[in-house]
PyMOL Python script that loads the backbone (N, CA, C, O; Angstrom):
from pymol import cmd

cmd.read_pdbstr("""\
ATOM      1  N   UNK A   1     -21.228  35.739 -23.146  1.00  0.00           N
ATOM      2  CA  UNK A   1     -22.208  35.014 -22.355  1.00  0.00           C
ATOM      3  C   UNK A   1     -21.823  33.534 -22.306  1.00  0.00           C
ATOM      4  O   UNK A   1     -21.867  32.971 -23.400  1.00  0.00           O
ATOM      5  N   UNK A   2     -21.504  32.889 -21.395  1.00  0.00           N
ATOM      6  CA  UNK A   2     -21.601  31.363 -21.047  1.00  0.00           C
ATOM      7  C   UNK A   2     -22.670  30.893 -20.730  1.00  0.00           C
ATOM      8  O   UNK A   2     -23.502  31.209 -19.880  1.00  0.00           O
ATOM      9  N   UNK A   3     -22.584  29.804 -21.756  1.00  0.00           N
ATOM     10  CA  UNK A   3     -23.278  28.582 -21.800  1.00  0.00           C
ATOM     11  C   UNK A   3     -23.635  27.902 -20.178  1.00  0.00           C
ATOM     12  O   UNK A   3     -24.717  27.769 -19.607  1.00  0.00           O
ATOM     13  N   UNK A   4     -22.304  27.570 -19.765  1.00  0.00           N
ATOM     14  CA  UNK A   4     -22.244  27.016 -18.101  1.00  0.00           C
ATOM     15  C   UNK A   4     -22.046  27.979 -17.400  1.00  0.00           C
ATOM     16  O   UNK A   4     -21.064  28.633 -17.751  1.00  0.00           O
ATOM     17  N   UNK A   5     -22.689  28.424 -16.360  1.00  0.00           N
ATOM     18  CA  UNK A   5     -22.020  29.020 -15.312  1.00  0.00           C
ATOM     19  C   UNK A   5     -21.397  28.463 -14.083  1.00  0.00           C
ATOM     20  O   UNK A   5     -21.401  27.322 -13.621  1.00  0.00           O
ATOM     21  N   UNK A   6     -20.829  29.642 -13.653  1.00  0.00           N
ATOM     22  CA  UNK A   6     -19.460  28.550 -12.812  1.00  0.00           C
ATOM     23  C   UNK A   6     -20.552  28.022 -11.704  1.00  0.00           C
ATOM     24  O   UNK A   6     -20.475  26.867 -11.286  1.00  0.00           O
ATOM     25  N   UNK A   7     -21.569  28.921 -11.251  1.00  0.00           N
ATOM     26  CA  UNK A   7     -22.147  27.845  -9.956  1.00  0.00           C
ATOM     27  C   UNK A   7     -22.056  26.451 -10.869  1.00  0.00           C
ATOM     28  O   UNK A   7     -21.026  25.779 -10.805  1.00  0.00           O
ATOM     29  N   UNK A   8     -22.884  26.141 -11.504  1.00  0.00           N
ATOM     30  CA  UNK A   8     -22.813  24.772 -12.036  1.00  0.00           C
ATOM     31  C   UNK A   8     -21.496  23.994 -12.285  1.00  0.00           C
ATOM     32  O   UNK A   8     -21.368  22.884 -11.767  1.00  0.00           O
ATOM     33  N   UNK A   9     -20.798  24.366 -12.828  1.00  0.00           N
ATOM     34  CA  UNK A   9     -19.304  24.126 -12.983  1.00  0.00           C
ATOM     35  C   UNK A   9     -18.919  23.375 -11.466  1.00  0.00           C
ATOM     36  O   UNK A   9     -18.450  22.270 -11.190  1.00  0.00           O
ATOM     37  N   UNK A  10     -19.320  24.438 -10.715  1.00  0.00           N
ATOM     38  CA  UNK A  10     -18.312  24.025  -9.187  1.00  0.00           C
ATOM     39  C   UNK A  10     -19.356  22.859  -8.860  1.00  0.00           C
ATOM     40  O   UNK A  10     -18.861  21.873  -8.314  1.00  0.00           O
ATOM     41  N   UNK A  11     -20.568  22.832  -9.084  1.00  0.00           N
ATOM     42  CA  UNK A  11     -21.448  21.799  -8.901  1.00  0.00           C
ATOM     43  C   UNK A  11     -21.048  20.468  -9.169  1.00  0.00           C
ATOM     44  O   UNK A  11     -21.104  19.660  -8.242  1.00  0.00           O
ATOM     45  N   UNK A  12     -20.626  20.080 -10.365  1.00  0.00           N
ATOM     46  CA  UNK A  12     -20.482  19.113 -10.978  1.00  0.00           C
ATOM     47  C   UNK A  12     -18.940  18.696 -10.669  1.00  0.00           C
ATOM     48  O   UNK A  12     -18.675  17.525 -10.938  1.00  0.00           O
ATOM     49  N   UNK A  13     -18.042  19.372 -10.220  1.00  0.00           N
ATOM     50  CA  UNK A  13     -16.480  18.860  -9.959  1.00  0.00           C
ATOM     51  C   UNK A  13     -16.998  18.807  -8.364  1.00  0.00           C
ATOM     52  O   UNK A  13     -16.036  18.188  -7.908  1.00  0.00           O
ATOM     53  N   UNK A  14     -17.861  19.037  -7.224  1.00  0.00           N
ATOM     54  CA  UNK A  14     -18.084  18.761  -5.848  1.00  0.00           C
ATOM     55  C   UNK A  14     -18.237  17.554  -5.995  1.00  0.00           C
ATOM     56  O   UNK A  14     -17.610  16.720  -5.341  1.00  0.00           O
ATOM     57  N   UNK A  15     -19.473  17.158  -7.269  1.00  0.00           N
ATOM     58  CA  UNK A  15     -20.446  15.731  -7.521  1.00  0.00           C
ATOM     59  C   UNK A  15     -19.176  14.782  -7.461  1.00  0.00           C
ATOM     60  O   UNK A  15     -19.093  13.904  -6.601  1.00  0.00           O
ATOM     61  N   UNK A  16     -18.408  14.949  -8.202  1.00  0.00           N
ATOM     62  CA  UNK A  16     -16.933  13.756  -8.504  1.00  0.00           C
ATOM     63  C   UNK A  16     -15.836  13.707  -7.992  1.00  0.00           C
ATOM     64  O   UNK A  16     -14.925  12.920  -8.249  1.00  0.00           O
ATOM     65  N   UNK A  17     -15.869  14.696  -7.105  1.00  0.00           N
ATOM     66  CA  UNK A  17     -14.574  14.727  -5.514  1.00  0.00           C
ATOM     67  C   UNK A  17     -14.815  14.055  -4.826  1.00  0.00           C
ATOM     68  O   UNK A  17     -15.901  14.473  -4.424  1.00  0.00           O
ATOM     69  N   UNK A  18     -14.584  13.141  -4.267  1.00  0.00           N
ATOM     70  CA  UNK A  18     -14.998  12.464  -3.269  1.00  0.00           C
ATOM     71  C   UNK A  18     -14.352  13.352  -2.014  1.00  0.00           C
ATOM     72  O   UNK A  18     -15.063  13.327  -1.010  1.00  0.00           O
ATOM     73  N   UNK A  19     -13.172  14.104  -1.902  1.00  0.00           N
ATOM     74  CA  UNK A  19     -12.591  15.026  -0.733  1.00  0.00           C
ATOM     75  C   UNK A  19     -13.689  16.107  -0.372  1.00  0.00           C
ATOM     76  O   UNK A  19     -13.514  16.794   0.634  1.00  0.00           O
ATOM     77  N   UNK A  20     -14.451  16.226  -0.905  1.00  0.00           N
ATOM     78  CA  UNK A  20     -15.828  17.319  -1.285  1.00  0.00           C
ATOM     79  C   UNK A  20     -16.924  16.627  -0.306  1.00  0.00           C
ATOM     80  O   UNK A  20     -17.535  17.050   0.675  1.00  0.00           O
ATOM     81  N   UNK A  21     -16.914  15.353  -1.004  1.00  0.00           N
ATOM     82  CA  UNK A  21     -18.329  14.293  -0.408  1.00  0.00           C
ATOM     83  C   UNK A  21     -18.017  14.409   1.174  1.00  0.00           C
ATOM     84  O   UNK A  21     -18.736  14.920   2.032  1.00  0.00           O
ATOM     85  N   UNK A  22     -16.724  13.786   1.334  1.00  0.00           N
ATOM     86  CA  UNK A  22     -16.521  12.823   2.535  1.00  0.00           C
ATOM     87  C   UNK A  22     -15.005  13.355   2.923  1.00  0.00           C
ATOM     88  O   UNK A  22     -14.058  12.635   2.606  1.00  0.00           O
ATOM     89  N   UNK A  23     -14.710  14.865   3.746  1.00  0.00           N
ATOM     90  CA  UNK A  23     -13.889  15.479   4.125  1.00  0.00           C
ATOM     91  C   UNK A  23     -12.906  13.956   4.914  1.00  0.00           C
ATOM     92  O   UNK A  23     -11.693  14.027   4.716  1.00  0.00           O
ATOM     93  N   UNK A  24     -13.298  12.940   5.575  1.00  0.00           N
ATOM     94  CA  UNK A  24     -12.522  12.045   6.450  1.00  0.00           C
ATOM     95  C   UNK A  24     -11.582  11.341   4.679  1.00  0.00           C
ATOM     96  O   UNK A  24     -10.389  11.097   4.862  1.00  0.00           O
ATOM     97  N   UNK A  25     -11.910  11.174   3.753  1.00  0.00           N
ATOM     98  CA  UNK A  25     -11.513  10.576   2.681  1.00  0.00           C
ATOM     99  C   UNK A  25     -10.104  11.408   2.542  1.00  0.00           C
ATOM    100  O   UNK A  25      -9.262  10.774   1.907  1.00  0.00           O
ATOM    101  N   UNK A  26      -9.710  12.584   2.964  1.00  0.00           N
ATOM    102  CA  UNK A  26      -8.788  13.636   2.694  1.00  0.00           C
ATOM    103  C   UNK A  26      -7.316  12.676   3.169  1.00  0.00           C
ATOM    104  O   UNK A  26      -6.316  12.332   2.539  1.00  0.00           O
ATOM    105  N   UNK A  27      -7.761  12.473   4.551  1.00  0.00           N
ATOM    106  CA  UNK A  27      -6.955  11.739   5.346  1.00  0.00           C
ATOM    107  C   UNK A  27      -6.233  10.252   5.074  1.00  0.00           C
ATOM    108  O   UNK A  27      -5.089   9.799   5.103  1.00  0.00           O
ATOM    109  N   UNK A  28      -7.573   9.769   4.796  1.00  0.00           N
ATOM    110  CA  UNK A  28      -7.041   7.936   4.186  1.00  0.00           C
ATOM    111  C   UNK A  28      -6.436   7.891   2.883  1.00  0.00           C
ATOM    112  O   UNK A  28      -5.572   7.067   2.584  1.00  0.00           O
ATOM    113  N   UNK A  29      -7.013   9.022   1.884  1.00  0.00           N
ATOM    114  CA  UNK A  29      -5.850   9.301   0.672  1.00  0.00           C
ATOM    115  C   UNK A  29      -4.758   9.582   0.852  1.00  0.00           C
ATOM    116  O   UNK A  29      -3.929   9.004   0.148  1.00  0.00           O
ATOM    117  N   UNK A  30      -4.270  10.597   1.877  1.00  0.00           N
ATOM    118  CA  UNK A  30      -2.922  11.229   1.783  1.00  0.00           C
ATOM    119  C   UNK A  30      -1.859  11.009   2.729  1.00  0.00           C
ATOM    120  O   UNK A  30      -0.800  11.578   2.992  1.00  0.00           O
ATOM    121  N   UNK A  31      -2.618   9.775   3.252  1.00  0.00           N
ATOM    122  CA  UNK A  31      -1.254   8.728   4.151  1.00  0.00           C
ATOM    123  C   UNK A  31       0.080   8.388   3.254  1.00  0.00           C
ATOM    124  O   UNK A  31      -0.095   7.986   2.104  1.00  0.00           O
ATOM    125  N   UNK A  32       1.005   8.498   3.614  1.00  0.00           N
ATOM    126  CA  UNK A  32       2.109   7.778   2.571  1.00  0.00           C
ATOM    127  C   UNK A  32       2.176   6.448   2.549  1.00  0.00           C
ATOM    128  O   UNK A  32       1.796   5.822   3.539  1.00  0.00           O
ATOM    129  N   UNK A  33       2.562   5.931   1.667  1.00  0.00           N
ATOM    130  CA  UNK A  33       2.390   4.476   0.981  1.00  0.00           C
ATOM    131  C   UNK A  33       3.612   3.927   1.304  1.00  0.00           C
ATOM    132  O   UNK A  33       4.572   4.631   0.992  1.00  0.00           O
ATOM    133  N   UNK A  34       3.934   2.557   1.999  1.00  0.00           N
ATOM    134  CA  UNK A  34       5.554   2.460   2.535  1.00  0.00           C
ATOM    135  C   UNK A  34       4.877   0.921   1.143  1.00  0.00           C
ATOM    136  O   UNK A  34       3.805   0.340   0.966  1.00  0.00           O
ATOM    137  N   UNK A  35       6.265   0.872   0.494  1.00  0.00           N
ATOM    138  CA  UNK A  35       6.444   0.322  -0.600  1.00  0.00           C
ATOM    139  C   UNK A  35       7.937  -0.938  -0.831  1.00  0.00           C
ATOM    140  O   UNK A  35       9.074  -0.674  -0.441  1.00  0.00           O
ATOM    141  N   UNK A  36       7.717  -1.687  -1.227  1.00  0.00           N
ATOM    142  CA  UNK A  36       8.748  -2.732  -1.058  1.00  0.00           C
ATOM    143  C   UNK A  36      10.099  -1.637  -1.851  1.00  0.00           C
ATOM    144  O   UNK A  36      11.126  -1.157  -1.372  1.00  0.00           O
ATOM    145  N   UNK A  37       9.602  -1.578  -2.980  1.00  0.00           N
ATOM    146  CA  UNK A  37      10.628  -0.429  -3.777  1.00  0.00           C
ATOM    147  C   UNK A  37      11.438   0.015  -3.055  1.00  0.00           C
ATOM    148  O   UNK A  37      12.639  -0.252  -3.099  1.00  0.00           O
ATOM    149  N   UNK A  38      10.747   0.964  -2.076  1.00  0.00           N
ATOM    150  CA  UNK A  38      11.300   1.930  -1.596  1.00  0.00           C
ATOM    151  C   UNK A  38      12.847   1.827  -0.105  1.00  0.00           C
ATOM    152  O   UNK A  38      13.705   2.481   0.487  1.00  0.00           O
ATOM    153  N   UNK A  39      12.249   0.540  -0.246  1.00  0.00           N
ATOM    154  CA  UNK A  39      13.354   0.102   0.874  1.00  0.00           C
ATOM    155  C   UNK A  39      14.670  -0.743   0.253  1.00  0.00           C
ATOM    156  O   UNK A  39      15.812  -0.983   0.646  1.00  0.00           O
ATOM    157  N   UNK A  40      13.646  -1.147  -1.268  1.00  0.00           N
ATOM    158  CA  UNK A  40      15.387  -1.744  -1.889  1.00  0.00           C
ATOM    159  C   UNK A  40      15.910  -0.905  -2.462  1.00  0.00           C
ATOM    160  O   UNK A  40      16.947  -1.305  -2.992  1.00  0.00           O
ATOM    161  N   UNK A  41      15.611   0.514  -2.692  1.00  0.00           N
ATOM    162  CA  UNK A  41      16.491   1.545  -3.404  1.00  0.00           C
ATOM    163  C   UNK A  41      17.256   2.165  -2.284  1.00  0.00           C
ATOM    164  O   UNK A  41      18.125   2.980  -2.593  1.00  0.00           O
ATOM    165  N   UNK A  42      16.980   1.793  -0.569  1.00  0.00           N
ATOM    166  CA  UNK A  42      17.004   2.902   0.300  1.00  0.00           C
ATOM    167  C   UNK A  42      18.717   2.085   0.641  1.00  0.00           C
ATOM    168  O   UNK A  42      19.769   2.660   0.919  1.00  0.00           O
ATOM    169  N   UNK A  43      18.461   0.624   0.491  1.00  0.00           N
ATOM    170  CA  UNK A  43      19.140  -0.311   0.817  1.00  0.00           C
ATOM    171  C   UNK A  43      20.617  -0.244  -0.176  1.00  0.00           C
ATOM    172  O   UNK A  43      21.793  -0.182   0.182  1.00  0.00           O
ATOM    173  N   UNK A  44      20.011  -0.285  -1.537  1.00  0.00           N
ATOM    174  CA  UNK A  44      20.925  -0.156  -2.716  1.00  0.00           C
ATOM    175  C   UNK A  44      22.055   1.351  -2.271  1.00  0.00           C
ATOM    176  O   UNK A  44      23.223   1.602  -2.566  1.00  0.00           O
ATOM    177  N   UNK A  45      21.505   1.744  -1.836  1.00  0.00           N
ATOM    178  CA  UNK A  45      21.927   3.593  -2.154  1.00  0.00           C
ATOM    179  C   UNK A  45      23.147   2.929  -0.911  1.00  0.00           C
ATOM    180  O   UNK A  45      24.299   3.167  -1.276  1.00  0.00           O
ATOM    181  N   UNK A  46      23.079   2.316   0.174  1.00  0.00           N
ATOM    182  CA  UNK A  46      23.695   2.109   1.316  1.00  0.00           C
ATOM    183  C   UNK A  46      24.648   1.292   1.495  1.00  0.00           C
ATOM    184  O   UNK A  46      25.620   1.290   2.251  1.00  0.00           O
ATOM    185  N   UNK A  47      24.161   0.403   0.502  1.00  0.00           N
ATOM    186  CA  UNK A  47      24.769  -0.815  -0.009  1.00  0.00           C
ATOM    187  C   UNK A  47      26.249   0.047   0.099  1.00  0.00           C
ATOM    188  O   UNK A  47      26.398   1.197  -0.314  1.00  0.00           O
ATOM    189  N   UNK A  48      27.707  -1.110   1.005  1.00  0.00           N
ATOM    190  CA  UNK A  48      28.871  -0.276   1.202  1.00  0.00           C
ATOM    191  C   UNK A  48      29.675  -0.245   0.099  1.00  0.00           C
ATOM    192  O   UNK A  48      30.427   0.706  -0.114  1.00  0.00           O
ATOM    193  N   UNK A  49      29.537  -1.792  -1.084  1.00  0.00           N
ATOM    194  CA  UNK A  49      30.034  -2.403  -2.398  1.00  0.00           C
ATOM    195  C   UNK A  49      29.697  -1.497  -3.832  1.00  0.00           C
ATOM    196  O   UNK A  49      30.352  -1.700  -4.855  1.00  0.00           O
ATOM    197  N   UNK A  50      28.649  -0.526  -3.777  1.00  0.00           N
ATOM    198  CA  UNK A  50      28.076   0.097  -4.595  1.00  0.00           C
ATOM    199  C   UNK A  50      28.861   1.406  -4.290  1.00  0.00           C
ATOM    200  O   UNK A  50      28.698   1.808  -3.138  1.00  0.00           O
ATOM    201  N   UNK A  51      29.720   2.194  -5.117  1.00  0.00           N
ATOM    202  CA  UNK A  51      30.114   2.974  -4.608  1.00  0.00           C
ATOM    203  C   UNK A  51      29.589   4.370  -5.396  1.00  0.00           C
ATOM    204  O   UNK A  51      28.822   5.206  -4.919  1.00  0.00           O
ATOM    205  N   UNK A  52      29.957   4.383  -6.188  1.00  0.00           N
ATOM    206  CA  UNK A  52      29.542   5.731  -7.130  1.00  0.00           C
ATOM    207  C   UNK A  52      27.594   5.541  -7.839  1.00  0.00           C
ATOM    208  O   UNK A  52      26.735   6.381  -7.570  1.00  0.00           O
ATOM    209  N   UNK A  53      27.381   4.581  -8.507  1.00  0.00           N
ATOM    210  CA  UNK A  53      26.046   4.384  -9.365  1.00  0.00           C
ATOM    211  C   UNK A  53      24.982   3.517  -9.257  1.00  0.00           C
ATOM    212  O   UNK A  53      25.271   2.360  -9.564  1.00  0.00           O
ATOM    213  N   UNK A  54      23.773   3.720  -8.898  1.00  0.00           N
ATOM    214  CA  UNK A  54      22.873   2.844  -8.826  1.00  0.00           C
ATOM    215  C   UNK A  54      21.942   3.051 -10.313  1.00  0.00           C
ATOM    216  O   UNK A  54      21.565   4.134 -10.760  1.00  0.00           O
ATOM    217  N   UNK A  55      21.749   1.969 -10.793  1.00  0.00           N
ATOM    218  CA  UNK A  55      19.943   2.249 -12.005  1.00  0.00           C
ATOM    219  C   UNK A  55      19.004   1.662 -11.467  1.00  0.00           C
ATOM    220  O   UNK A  55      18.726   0.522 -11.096  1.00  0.00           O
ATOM    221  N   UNK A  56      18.374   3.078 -11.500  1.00  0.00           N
ATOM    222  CA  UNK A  56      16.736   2.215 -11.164  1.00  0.00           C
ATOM    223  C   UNK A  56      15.713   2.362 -12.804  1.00  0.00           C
ATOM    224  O   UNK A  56      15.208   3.267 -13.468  1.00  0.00           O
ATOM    225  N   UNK A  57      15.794   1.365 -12.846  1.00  0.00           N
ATOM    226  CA  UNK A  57      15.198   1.077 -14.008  1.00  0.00           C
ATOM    227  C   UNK A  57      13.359   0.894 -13.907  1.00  0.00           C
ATOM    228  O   UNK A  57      12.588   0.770 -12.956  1.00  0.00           O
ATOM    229  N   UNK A  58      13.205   0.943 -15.152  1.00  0.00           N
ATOM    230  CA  UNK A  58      11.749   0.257 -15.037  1.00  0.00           C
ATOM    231  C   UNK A  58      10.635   0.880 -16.233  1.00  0.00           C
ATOM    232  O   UNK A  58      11.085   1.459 -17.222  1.00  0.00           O
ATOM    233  N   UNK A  59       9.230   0.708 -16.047  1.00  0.00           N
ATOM    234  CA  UNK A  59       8.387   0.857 -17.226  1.00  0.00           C
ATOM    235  C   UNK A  59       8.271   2.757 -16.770  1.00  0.00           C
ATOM    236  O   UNK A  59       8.681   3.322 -15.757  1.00  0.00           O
ATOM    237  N   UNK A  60       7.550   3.331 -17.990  1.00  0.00           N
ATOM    238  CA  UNK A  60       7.514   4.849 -17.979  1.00  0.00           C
ATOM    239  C   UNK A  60       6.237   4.799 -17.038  1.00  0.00           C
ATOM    240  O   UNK A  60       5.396   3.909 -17.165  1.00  0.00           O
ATOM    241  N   UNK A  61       6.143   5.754 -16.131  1.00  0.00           N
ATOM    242  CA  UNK A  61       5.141   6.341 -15.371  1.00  0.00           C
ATOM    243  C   UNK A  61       5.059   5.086 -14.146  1.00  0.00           C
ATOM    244  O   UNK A  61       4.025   4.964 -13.490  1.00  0.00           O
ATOM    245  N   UNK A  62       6.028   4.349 -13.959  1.00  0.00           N
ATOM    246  CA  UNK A  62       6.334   3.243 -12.870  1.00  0.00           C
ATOM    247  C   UNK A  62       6.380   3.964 -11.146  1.00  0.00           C
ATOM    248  O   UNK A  62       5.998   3.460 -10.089  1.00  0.00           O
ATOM    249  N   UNK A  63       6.964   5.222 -11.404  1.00  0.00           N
ATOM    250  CA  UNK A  63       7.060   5.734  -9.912  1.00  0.00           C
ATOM    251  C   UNK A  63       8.488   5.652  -9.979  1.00  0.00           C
ATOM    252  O   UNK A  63       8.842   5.653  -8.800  1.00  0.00           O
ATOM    253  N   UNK A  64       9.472   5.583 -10.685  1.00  0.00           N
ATOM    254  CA  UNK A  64      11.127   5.725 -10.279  1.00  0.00           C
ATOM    255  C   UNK A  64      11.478   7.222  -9.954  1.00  0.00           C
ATOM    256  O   UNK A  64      12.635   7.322  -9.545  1.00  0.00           O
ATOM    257  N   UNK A  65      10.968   8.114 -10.005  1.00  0.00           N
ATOM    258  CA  UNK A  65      11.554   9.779  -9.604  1.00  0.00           C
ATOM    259  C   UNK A  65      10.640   9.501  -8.244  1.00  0.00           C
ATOM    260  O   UNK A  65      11.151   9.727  -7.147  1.00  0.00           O
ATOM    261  N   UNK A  66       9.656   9.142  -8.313  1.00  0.00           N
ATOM    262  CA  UNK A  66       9.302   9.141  -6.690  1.00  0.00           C
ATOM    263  C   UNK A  66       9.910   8.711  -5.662  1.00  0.00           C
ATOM    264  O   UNK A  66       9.988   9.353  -4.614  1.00  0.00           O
ATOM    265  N   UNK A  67      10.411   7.572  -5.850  1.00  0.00           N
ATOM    266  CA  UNK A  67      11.220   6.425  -5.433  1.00  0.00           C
ATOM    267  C   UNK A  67      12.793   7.151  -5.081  1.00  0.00           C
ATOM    268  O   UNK A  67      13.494   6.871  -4.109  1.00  0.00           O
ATOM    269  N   UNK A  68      13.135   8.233  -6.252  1.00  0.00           N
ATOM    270  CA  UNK A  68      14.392   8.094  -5.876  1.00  0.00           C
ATOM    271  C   UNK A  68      14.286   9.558  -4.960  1.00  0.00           C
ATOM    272  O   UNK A  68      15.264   9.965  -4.332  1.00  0.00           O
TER     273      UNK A  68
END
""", "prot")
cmd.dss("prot")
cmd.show_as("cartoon", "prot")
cmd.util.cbc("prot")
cmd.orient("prot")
């Protein structure tokens, strides 16, 4: 026997979705993000002097696997 049942369950994760609240929110979240980063790694990679290795360095959970 549970304590919660899932109606309630699904209740309370609708309450704190905002994609739930406000279906138009789906859209303005999941635009892609054009990022300064992303154009100096796009640049680096192209770069004609760079031939074999680029590092993209940086802090943990920074976004560098996204990036690359």
């Amino acid at each position: 026997m549970a304590i919660v049942t899932e109606a309630q369950i699904i209740k309370v994760l609708q309450k704190y979705n905002p994609w739930r609240r406000n279906p138009d929110a789906i859209k303005a979240e999941t635009k892609p993000h054009k990022r300064v980063v992303d154009y100096e790694a796009l640049k680096a990679a192209e770069h004609p002097a760079i031939r074999q290795f680029s590092v993209l360095s940086g802090a943990r959970r920074a976004g560098k696997t996204t990036v690359l």
